[in-house]
Backbone as a ProteinNet text record, in pm:
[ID]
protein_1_A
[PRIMARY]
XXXXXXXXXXXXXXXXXXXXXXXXXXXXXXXXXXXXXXXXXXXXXXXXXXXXXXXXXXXXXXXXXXXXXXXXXXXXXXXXXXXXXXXXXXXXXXXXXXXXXXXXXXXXXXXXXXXXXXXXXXXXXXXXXXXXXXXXXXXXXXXXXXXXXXXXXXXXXXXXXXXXXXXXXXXXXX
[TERTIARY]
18291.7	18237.5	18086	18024.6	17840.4	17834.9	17704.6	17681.7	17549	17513.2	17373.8	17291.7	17242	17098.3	17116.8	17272.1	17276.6	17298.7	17389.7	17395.8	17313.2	17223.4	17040.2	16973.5	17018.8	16896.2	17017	17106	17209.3	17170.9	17143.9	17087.5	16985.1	16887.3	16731.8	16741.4	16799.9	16821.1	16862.3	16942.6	17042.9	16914.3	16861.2	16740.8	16610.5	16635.1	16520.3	16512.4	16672.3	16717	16720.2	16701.8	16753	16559	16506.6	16374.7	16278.9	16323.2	16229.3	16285.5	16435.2	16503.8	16605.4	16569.3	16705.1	16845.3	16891.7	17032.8	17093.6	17209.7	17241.5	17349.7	17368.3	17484.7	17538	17605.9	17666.9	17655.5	17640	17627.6	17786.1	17902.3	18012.4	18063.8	17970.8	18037.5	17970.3	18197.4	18179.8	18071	17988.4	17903.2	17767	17743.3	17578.9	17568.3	17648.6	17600	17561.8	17647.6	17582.6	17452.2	17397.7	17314.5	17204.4	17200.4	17136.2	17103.7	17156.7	17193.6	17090.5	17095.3	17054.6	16910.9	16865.8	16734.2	16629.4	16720.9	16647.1	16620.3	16713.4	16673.4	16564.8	16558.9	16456.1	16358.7	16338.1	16205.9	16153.7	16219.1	16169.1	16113.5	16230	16175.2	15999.5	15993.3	15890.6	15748.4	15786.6	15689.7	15627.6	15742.6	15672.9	15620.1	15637.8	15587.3	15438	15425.1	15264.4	15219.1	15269.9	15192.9	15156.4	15237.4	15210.1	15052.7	15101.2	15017.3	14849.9	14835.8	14717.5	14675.9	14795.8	14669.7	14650.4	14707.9	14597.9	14493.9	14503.4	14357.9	14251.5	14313.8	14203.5	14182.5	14276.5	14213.2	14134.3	14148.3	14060.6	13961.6	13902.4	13789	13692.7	13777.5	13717.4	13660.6	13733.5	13730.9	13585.1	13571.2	13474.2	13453.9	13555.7	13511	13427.9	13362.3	13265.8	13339	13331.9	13355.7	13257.6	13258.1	13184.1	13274.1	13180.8	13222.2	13123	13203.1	13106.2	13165.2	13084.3	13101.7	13074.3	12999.6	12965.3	12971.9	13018	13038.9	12933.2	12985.3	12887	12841.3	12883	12779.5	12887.3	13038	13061.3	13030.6	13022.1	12993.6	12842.2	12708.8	12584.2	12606.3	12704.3	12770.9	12782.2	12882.4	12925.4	12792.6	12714.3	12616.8	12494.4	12457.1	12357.2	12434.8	12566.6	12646.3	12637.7	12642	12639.1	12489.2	12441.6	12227.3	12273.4	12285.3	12270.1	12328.5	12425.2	12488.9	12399.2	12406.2	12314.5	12177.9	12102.8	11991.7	12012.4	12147.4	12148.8	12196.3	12258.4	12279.2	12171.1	12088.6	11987.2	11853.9	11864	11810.2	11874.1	11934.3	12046	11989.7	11985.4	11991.7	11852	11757	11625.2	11598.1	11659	11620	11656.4	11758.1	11834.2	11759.2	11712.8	11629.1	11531.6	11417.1	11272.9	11363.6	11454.1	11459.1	11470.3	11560.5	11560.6	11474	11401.9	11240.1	11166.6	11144.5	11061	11100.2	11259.1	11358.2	11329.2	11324.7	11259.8	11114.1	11024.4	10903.8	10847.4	10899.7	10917.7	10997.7	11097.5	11166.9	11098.1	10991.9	10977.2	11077.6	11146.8	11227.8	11201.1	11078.4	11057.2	10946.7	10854.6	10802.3	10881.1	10957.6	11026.1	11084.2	11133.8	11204.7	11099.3	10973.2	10818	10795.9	10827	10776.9	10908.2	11019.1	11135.8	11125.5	11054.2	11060	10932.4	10850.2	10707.1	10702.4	10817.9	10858.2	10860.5	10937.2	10829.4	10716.9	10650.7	10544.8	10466.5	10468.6	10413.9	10446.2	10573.7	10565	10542.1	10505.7	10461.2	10283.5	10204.9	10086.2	10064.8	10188.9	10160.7	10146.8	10261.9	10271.6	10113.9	10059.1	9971.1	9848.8	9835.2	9714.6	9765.3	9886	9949.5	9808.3	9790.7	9691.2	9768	9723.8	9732.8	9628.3	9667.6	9555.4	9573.5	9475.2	9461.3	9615.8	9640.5	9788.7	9898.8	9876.2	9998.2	10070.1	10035.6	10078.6	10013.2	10142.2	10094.7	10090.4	9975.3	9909.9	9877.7	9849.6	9812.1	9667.6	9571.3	9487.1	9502.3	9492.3	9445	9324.6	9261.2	9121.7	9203.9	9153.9	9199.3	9077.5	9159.6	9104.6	9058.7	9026	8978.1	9095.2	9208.4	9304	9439.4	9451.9	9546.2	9614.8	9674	9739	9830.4	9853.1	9952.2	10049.9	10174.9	10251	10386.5	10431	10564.2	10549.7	10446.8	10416.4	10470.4	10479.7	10504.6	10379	10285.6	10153.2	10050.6	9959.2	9809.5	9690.8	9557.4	9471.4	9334.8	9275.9	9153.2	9023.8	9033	8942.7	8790.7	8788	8666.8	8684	8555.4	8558.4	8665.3	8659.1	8741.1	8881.4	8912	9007.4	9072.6	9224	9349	9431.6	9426.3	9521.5	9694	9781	9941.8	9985.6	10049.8	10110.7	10252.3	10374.3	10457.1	10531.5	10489.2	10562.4	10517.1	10563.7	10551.4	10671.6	10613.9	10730.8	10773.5	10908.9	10962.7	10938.6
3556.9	3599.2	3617.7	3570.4	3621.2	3694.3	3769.1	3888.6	3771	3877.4	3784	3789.1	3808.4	3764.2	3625.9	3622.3	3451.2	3348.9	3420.9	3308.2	3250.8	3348.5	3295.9	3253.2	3254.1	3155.7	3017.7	3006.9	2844.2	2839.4	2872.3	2863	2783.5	2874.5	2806.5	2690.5	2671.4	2542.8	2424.6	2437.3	2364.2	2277.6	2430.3	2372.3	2284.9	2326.5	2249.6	2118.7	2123.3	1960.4	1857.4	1923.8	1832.6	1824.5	1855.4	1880.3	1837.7	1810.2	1765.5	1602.2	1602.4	1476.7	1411.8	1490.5	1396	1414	1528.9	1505	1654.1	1644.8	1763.3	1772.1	1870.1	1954.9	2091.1	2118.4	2244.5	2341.4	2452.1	2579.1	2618.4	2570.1	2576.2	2489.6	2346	2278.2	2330.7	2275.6	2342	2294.9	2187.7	2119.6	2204.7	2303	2340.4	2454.7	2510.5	2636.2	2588.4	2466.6	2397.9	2311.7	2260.7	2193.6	2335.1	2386.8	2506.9	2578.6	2577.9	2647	2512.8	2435.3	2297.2	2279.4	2306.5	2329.7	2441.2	2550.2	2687.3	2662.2	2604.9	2620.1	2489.1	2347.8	2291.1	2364.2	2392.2	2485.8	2559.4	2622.4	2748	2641.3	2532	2443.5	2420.7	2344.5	2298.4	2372.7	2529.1	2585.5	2649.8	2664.7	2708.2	2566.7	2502.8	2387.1	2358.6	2397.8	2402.9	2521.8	2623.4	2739.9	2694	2632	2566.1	2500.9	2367.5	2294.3	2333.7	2501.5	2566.9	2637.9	2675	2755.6	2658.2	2550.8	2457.3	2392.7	2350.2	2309.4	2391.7	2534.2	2667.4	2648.6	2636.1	2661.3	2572.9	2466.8	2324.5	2322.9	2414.6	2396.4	2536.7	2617.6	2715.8	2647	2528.6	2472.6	2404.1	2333.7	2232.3	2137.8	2046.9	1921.6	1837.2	1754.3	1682.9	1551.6	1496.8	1340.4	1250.4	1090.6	993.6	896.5	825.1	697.3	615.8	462.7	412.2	284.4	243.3	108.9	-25.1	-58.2	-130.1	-168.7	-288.8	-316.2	-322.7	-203.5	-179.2	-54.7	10.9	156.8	235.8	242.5	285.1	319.4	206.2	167	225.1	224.8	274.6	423	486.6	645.9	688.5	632.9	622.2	660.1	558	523.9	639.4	710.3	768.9	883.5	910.5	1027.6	1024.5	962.3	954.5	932.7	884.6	919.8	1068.3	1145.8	1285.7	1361.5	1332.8	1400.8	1366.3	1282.9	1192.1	1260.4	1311.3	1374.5	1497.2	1548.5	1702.1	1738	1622.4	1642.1	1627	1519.5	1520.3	1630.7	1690.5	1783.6	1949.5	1957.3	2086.5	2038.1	1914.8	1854.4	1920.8	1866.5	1900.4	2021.3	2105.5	2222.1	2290.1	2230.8	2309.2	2274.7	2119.3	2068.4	2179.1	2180	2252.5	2415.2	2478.6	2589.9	2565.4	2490.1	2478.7	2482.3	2372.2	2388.2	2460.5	2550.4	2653.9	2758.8	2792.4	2864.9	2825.8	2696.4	2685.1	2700.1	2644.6	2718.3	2879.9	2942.3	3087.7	3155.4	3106.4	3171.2	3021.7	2984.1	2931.1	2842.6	2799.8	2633.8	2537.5	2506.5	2405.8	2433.2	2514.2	2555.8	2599.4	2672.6	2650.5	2559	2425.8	2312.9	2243	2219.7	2205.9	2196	2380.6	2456.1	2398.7	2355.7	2338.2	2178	2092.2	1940.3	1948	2043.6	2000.4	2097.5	2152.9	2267.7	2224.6	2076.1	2007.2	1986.2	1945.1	1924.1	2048.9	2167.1	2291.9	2388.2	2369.9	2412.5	2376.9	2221.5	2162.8	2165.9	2205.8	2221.3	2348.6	2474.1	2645	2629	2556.5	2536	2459	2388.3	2341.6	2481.7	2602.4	2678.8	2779.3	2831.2	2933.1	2923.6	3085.5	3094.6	3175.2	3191.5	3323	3365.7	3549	3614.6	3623.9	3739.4	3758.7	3815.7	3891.7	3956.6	3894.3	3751.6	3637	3684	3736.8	3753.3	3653.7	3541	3443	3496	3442.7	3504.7	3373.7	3425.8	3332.1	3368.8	3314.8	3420.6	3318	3400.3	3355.1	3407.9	3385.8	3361.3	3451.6	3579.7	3668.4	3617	3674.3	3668.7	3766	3863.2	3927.5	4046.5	3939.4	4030.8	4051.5	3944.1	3918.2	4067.7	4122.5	4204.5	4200.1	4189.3	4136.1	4218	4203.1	4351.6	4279	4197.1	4152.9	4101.6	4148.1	4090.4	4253.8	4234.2	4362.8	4425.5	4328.7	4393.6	4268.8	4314.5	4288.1	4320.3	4277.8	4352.7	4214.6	4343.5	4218.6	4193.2	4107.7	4061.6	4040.9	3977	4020.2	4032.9	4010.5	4054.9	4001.2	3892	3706.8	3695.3	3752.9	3694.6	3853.5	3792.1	3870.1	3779.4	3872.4	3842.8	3889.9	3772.9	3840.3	3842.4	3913.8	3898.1	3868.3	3757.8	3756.1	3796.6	3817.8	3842.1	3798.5	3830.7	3737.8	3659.3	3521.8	3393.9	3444.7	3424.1	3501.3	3372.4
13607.5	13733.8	13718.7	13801.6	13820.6	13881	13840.6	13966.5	14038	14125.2	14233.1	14156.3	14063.4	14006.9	13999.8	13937.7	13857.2	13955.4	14069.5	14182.4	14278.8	14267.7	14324.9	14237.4	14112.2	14039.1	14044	14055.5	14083.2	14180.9	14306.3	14420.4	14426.3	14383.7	14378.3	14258.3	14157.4	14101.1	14178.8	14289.7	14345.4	14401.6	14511.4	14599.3	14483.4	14343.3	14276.1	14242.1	14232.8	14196.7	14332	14450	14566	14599.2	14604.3	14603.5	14584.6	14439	14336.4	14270	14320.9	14229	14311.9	14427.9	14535.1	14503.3	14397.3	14371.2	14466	14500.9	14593.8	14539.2	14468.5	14411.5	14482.4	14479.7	14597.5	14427	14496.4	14380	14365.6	14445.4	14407.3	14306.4	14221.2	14183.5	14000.1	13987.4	13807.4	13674.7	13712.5	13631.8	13626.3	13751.9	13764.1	13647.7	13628.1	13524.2	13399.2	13343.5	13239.8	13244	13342.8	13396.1	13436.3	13421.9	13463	13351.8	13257.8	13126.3	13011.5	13041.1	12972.6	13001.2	13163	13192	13177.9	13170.6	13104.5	12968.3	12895.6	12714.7	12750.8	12761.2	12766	12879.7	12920.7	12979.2	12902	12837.3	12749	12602.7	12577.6	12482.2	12499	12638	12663.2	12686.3	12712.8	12724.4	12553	12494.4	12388.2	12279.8	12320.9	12257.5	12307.7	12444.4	12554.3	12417.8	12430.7	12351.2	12248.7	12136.1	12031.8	12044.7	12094.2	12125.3	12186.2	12233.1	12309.8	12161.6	12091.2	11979.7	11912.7	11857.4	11750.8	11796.3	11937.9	11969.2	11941.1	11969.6	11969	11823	11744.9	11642	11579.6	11602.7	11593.8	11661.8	11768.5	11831	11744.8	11716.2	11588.7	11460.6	11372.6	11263.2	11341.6	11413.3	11440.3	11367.2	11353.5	11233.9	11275.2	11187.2	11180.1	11209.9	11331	11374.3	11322.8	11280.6	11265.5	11322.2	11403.9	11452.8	11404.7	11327	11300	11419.6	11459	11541.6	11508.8	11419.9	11346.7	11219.9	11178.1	11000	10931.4	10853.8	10723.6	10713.8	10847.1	10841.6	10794.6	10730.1	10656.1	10551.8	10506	10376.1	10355	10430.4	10412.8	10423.6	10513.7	10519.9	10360	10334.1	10178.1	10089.6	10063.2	9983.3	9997.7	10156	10166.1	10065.4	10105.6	10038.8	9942.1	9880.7	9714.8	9635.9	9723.6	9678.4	9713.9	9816.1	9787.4	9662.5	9653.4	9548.9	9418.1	9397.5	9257.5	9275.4	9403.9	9392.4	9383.6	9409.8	9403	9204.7	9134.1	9028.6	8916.4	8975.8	8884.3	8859	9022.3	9025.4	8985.8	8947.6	8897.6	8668.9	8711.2	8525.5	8487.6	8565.5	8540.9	8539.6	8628.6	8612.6	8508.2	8454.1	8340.3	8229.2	8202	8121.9	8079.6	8186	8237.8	8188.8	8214.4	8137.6	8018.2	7970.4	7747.1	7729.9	7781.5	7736.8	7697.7	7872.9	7799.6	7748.7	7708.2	7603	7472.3	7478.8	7290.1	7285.6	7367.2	7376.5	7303	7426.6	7430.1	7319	7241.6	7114.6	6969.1	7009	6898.3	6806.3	6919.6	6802.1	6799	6865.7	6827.6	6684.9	6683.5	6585.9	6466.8	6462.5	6346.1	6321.5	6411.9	6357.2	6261.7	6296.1	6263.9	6076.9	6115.9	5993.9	5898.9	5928.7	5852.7	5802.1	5892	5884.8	5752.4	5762.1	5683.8	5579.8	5535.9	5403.6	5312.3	5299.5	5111.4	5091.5	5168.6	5198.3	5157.4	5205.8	5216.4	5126.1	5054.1	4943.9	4843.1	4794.2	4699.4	4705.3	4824.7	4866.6	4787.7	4818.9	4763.6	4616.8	4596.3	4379.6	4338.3	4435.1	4362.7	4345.5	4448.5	4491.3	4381.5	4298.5	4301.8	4168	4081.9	4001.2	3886.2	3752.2	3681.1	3660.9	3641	3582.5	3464.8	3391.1	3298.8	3165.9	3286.4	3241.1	3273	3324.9	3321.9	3450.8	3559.7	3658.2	3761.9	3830.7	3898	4062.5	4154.9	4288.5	4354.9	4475	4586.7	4634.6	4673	4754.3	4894.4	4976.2	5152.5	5180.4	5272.1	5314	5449.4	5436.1	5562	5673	5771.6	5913.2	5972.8	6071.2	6104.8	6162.5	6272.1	6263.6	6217.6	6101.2	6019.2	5914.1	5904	5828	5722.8	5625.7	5530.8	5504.6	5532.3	5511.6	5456.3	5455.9	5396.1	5226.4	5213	5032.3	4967.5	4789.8	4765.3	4716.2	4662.3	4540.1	4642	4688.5	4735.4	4677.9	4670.3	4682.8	4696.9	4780.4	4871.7	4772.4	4723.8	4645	4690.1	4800.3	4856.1	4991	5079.7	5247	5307	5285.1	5294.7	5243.7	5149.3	5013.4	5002.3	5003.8	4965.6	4885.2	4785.4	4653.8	4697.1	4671.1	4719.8	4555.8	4465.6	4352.5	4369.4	4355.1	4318.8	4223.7	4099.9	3972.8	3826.3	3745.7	3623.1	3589.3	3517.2	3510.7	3410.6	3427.7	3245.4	3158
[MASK]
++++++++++++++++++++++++++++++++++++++++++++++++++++++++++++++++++++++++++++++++++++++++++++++++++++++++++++++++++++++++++++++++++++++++++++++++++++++++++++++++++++++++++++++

């Protein structure tokens, strides 16, 4: 049994179908409640599918993607290519900079100078063996020709021979 809510909405279906589609069904006949029942779930189908369909646009008009149309052959392909000069200029420029810091990192901590002092150490110590001296008491020395603001402090036995001249003592050769 229906109460009247349901028999005015078969009603106004009846009138929707004759209306809208030319078919005239009497609200007494046993087919409309299913036919009625069939158009509510696709309605409701169809509307939430509209809803669907309203937030992804929204949300696609939020995203804002970047369209290209190319219309012409080849301007892909030049798309492509400008893209990839950028990148290639953004990498080479990231290289250099990194370069231009080592640089002046070995600069500034002195490696390249000590690589220097390390490449020209036979050299420089076969130069010292030739300067080295003895004294009297068989104790072998260096002298350097001081500077003005030169200080000598990592030797163990010194002494300034003249204005100019500092004596370093190493030891005696056994």
């Amino acid at each position: 049994m229906m109460n009247q809510i349901e028999e005015k909405l078969l009603r106004e279906y009846c009138g929707h179908l004759l209306v809208n589609y030319g078919f005239e069904i009497l609200p007494s006949d046993p087919i409309l409640p299913a036919l009625y029942i069939i158009n509510r779930e696709l309605s409701s189908n169809v509307n939430a599918n509209n809803n669907v369909a309203m937030s992804m646009q929204e949300a696609l008009k939020r995203l804002s993607p970047t369209v290209y149309n190319f219309n012409t052959t080849g301007e892909g392909w030049k798309f492509a290519l400008a893209s990839s000069l950028k990148w290639l200029f953004i990498g080479l420029s990231i290289i250099g900079v990194v370069g231009v810091c080592n640089l002046w990192w070995r600069q500034y901590n002195d490696v390249s100078i000590s690589r220097n002092i390390i490449m020209q150490s036979p050299y420089i110590s076969s130069e010292i063996l030739k300067r080295i001296k003895k004294n009297e008491e068989g104790f072998l020395y260096l002298e350097f020709k001081k500077s003005d603001d030169a200080i000598i402090t990592s030797a163990e036995e010194y002494d300034q021979v003249s204005k100019s001249t500092i004596r370093v003592y190493f030891g005696r050769p056994k």
